[in-house]
N, C-alpha and C positions, 0 to 999 in steps of 0.2 A: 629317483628318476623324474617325477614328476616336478618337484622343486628345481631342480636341473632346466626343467623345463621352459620354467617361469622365470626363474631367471636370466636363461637365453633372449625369452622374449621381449622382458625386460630393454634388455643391452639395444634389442634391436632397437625398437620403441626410442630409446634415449635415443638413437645416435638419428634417426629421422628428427625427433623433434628439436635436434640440434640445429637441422639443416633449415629449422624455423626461426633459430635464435631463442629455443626457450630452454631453461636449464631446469630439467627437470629433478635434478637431487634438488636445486633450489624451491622450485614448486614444494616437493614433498618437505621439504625442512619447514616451509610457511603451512600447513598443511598440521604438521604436529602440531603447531601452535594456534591453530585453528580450534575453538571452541563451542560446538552443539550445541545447544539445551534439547535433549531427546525427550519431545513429551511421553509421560509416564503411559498416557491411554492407548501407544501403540501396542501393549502386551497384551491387554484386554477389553478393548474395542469402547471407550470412555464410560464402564459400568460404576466402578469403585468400590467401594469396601462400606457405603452406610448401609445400616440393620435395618432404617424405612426406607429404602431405595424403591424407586416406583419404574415406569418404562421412561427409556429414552426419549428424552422430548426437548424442544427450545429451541429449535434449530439446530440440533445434531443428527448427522446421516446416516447413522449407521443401528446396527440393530444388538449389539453388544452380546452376540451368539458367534462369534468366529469358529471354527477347530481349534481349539490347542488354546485360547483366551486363560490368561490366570484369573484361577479363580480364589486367591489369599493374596495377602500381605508376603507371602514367603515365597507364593509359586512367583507373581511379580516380579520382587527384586531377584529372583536366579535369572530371570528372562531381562531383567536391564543387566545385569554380568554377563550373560551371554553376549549381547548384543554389546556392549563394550569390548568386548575382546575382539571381536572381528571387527570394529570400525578403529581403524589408524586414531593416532591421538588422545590426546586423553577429553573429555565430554561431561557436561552437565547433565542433570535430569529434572526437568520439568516437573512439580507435583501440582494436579488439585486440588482442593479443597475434600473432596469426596475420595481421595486414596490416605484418609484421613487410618490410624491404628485405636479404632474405635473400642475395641473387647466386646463385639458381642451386643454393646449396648444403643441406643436410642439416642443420637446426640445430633439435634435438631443445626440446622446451620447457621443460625445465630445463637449459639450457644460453645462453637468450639472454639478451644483453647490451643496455646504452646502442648501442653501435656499430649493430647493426641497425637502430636508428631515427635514426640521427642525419640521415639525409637528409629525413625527415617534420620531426624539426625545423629542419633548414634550408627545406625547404620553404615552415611555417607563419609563420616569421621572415618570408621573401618576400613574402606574400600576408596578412599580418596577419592571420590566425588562431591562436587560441589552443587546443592540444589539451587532451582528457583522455583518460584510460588505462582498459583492463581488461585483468585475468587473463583465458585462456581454457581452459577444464576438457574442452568439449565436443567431438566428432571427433578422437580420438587413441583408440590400441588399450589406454592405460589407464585413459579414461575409465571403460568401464562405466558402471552403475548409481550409482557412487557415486568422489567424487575425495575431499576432504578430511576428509570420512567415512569413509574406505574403514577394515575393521578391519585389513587388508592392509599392514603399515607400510611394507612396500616403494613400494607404491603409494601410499599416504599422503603417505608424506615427497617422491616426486619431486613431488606435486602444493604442498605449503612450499615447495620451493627454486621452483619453479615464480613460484609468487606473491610469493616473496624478492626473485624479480628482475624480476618484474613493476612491485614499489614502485622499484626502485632506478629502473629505466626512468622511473615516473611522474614521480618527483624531478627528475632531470635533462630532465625536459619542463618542470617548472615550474620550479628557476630560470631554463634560457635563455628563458624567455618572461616573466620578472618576475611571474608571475602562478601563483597554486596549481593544480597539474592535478590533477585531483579522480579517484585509483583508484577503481575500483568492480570488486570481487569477487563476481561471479558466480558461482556452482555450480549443479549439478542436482543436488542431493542430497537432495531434497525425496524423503519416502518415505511419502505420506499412505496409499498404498493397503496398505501392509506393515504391520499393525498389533503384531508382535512387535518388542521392545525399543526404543522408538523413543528413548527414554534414551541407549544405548550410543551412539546414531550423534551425539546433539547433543553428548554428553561428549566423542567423537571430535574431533568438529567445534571445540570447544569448544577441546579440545588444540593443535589446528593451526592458533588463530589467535589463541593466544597465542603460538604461535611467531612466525607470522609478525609478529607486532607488538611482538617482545618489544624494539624498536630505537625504537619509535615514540614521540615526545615529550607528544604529545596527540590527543586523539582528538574531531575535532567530528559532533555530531548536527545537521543542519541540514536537517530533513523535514517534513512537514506532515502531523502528525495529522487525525485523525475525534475524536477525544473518548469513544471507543466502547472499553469494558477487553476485548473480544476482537479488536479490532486492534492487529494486534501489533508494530504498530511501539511500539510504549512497552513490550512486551516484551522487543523487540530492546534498544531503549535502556538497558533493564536489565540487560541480560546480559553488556553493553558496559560499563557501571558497574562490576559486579560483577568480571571479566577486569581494568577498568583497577585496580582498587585492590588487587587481588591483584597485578598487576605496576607497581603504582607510578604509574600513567600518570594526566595530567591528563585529566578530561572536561569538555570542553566544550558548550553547549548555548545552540546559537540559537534561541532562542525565537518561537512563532508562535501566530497564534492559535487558538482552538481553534473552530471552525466551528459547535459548538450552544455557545457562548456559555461565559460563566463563572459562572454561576447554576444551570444543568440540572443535577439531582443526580437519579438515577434507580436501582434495583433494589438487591441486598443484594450483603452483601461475600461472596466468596469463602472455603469452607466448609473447614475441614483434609480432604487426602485428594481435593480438584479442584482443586489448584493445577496449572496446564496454561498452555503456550504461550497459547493465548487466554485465560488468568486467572491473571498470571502475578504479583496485587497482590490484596490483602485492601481491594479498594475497588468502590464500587460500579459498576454496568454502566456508567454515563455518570456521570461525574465528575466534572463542570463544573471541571476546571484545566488551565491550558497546559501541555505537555511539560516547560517550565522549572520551572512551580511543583512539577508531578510528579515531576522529579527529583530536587529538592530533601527532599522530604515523604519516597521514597522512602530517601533516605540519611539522613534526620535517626530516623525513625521506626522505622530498621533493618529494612526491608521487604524489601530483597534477601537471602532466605535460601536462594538456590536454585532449582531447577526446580521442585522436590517443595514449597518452602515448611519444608521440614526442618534447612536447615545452621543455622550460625552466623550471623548478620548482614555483612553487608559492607557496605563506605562504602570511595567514591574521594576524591579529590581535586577539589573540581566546580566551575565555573564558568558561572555561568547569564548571558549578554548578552541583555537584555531587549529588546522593542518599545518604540518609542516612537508615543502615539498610542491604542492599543490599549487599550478599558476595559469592563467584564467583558456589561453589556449588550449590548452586542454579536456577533451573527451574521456571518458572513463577508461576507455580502453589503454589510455598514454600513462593512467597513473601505477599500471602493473596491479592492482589490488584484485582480488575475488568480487565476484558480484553474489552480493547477497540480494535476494528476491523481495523487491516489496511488495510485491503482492504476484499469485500464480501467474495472473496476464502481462508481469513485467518478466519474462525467465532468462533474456539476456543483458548484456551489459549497453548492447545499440536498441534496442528496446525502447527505452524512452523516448527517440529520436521518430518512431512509426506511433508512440500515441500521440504526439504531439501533431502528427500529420495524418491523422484518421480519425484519432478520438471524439472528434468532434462532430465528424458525419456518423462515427456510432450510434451518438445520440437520438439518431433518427431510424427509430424502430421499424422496421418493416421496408425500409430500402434497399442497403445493400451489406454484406456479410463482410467484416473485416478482419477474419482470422478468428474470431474472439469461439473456443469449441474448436480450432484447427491449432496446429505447431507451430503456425506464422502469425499469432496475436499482434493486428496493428499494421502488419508489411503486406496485406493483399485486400483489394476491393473486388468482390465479386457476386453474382448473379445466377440462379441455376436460366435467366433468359437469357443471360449476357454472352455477347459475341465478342469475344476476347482480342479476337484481331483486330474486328472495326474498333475496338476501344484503344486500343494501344496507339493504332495509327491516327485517329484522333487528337490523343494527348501526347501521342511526335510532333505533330503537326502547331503546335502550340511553344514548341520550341523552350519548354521550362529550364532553367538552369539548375545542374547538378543534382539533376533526377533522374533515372532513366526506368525503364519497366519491361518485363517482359511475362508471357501467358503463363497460367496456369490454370489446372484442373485439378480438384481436391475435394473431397467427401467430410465435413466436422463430425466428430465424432460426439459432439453434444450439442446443445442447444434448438432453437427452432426449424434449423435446417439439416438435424444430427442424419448422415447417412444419404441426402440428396448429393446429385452430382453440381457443384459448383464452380463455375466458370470467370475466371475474371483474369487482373494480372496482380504480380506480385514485384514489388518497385524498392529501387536502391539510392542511398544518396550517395553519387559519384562523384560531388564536390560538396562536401557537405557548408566549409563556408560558406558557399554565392550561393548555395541552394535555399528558395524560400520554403521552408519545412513547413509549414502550417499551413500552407495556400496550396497544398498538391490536392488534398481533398476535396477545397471548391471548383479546382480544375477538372475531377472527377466529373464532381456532380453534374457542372459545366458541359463537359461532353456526354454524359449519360441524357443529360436535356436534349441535345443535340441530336442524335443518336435514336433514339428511346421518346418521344412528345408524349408518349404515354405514361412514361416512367421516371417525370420528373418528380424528383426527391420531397419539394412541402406538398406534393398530392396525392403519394402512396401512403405515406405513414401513416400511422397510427395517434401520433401528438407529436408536440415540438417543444412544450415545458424547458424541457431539460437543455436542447438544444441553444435556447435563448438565453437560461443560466450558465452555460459554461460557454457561452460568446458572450457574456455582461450585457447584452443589448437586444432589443427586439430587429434593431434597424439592418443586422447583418441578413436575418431571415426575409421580412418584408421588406427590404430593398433589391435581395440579390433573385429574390422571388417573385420579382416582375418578369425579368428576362432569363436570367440564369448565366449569368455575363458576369465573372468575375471583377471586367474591367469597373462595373458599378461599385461595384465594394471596395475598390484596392484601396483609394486613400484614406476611406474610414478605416481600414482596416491597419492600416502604418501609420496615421495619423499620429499615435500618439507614444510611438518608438524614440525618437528623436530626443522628445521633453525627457522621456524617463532614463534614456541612456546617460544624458546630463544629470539628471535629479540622482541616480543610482551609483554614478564617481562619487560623491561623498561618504559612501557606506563600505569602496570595496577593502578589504581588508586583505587581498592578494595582489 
């Protein structure tokens, strides 16, 4: 009866989402073929299986006391069976380092081998799953603050050999399963709140992964940008560039598409003196080209010179494998694909489209609230003083193209304002070509000056650091922070669209 049930529902379900134009056996058929990596520490809250195991620490959140948490190697894998059977398709599994099949004994983490897992991989042989790997930095007495970073080379280096053998492990996970088990290097080394030398730690950092990869044959990129030059993953990408061609190593680069399209060309290049993790390229805010074409532009053009923007140039060895399909009109949402998350505050597919249009007032702590703790990360600006009406009528009256907004009232359920009543509006792009995405923000802040003489944006906050690195320039701040009149800033701000629209046709590869 109950199946009977589901299945009616079913039918219903299809035949609406028909009337959308979506084919829903198609969906589910893409879906099968859709594959997880389930990390292993959802069974038991990231404790693991070492015999010195101490308390949770390094930046993990949790207190590895659940109900029901396994507590072996054996309760574990019945709880990842389980939880396979009920998730449609077939799924990887994530291991640790610390879900290592120790016996009982003492085996420090720079000391473990292939042998302690080989029972996970007979296991996975049995039950046809396919694992991937991670290092693990966190809960151990040398973690600390800081593992691969540490200036500490004692502690440094056991954390190398650490992740030395961490790769060897992944290796012999992916030949016996014919299939790549994809490492993934974790650290807590993130030091945003320490703002003394934050140099030394990446040079550090930087040190110790060249080591560990000094073996490595090639190196693939296979992530899903935003299109946005203070997401850093095309930072990252670069730095990986720069490392491989210093040791020789091939990079490779799966390309994808870039979710505001291959046309959006938005804000000025980055200024000497704010080259920073979030502006880590003399290109504009929004860029309109895929991670592939970027890397390429970036090695032909000799853009990798550094953190600072200071060295020599560097160029690897690079290898871009394209999309097939994929053409520059287009939005994510045209290319039918799933949206994989790259990070929790991106959780849709038009997502990238409101950081690109708020993220930048983010940066300015203690003004106003942009979703970030609500369900609308990026698509609302708001205020628990804010008068949502006067605001909205304001930024009508401005007459923005292919924008529009309308009020809202919403409570975040985390962060600095978790549980206040928060007032503001929450805005759409209704033509998203004409529309200038990047500049709805200074139009905000523009009327909140307006509006608000109390509540202008550089004389509530808290600092502006950040603000001036993910605008490449001091001049957006202390220029538009005379008056608060976007019209001061507009041609610095387009200024340098034009140049790179031209310089960037030599790179497109769609």
């Amino acid at each position: 009866m109950k199946e009977a049930l589901i299945h009616q529902a079913y039918e219903i379900a299809k035949e609406r989402y028909a009337e959308l134009g979506i084919d829903t056996e198609k969906v589910l058929e893409q879906l099968q073929n859709f594959h997880l990596s389930m990390h292993c520490w959802q069974a038991d809250d990231v404790k693991g299986f070492e015999v010195q195991a101490g308390d949770l620490s390094g930046g993990i959140q949790s207190t590895g006391n659940y109900p029901g948490a396994a507590r072996s190697i054996d309760e574990l894998r019945a709880d990842v069976l389980k939880a396979k059977s009920l998730i449609p398709g077939e799924h990887r599994l994530n291991l640790h380092e610390i879900y290592g099949d120790f016996q009982g004994k003492v085996v420090d983490r720079d000391e473990v081998t292939v042998e302690h897992f080989q029972s996970w991989i007979d296991w996975a042989a049995e039950h046809n799953t396919k694992l991937d790997f991670n290092s693990t930095s966190f809960s151990h007495p040398k973690s600390g603050n800081l593992s691969l970073s540490n200036p500490d080379e004692s502690i440094r280096q056991f954390w190398v050999e650490h992740t030395k053998r961490c790769r060897d492990i992944a290796d012999a996970m992916g030949k016996a399963q014919n299939d790549p088990c994809i490492m993934n290097v974790w650290v807590h080394d993130g030091c945003k709140d320490v703002s003394v030398n934050h140099y030394l730690y990446r040079e550090t950092l930087k040190k110790s992964l060249d080591e560990i990869l000094a073996t490595v044959d090639a190196v693939v990129y296979d992530i899903q940008d935003v299109g946005v030059r203070s997401y850093t993953f095309i930072s990252s990408l670069g730095l990986v560039m720069e490392a491989c061609g210093e040791l020789g190593i091939e990079v490779m680069v799966l390309d994808r598409p870039n979710p505001l399209g291959g046309n959006k060309i938005e804000g000025n290049y980055v200024e000497p003196g704010f080259f920073s993790f979030v502006s880590q390229y003399p290109i504009p805010y929004v860029y309109g080209l895929t991670v592939g074409e970027l890397a390429v532009m970036i090695n032909k053009e000799g853009m990798n010179r550094g953190q600072k923007g200071d060295q020599k140039p560097a160029v690897c060895d690079l290898t871009v494998v394209p999309m097939e399909g994929w053409e520059r009109d287009m939005l994510y949402e045209d290319t039918g694909l799933p949206w994989v998350l790259p990070s929790p505050n991106i959780p849709f597919k038009d997502t990238p489209q409101y950081y690109a249009a708020a993220g930048i007032c983010g940066e300015l702590y203690g003004f106003m609230n942009i979703g970030i703790g609500y369900t609308l990360p990026f698509q609302v600006f708001g205020a628990t003083w804010l008068d949502p009406e006067a605001l909205k009528a304001r930024l009508e009256s401005y007459n923005l193209p292919g924008v529009s907004f309308r009020t809202i009232w919403y409570k975040p359920f985390s962060g600095s304002q978790k549980g206040q009543l928060v007032k503001g509006l929450q805005y759409f792009f209704t033509d998203y070509e004409n529309a200038r995405i990047t500049e709805t923000q200074f139009y905000v802040m523009q009327a909140v000056a307006e509006l608000y003489p109390d509540k202008k944006a550089f004389e509530v906050i808290t600092g502006y650091g950040l603000f001036d690195k993910v605008c490449g320039t001091d001049y957006v701040r202390t220029q538009f922070g005379k008056t608060y009149k976007f019209s001061d800033i507009k041609d610095f701000w387009r200024k340098d669209e034009d140049s790179f629209r031209t310089l960037s046709q030599k790179y497109h590869i769609y």
